[in-house]
N, C-alpha and C positions, 0 to 999 in steps of 0.2 A: 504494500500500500504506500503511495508516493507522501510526501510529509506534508504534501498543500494537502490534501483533506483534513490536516489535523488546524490549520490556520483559519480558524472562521471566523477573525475578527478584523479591524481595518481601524490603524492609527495615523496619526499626525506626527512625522517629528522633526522639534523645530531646533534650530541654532542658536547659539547665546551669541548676540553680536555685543561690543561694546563700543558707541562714540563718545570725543570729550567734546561740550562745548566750547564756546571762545573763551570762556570763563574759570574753564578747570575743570568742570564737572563732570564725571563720567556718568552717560546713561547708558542700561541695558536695554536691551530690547531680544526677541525671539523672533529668526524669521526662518520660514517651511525652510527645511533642508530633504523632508520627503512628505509629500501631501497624502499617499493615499497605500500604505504598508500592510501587507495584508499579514496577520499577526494572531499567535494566541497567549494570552495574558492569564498567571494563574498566580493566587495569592503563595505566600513561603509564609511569611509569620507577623506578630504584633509586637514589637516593644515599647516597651516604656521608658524614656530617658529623659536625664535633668540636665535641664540648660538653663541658668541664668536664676536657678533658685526654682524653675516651675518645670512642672512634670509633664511632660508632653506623648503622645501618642506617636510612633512611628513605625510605620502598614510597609514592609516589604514584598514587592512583588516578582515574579519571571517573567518576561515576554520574550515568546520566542517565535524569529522566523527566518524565510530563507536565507541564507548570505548572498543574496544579489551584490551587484557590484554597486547598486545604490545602499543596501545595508552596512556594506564592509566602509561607509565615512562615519559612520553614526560616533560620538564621541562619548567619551565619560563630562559628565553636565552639561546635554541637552534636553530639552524635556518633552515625553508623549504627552501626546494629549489621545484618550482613549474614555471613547462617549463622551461624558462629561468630567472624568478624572483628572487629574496633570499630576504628571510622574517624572523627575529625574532622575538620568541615566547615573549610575552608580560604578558599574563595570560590566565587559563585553566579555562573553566567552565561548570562542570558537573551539567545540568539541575535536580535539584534534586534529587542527588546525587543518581539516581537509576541507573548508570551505560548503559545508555542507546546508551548517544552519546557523542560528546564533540564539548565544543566553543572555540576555542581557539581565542585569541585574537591575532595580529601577527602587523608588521609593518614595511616596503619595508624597506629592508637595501640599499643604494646605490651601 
């Protein structure tokens, strides 16, 4: 069974760009680096961790799909957006570097 039947979902992912103004200031912005990634997204786990004194909720997920040669830019701190979630890229992992499919690791941005 080929590995696209296992892919029945379709995300966005976009690029961290950064400009400075005249001024100094640097703005981020996100723009499509793949608009329409056909993908499947499956939850790993919940943690719980403290920043800044407050206890915060952090949703790890897997999304995995083909290694096209549009998936093989995808970066560590870009972010899907999948339905209505947004997720940054965490780390890539190429099962054996045979180019076959990819893991990315990802994790709910608020």
């Amino acid at each position: 069974m080929p590995i696209d039947t296992f892919m029945t979902g379709v995300c966005t992912v976009r690029k961290k760009t950064e400009t400075t103004s005249a001024t100094g200031d640097v703005q981020s912005a996100y723009a499509d680096r793949i608009s329409a990634l056909r993908c499947r997204m499956t939850p790993n786990s919940v943690r719980e961790i403290e920043v800044a004194g407050k206890i915060s909720t952090l949703r790890l997920f897997t999304l995995y799909c083909d290694a096209s040669d549009d998936a093989l830019t995808i970066e560590q701190g870009d972010r899907v957006e999948f339905g209505n979630s947004v997720f940054e890229v965490d780390g890539i992992h190429n099962p054996g570097s045979l180019n076959r499919h990819l893991e990315i690791s990802l994790w709910e941005v608020d």
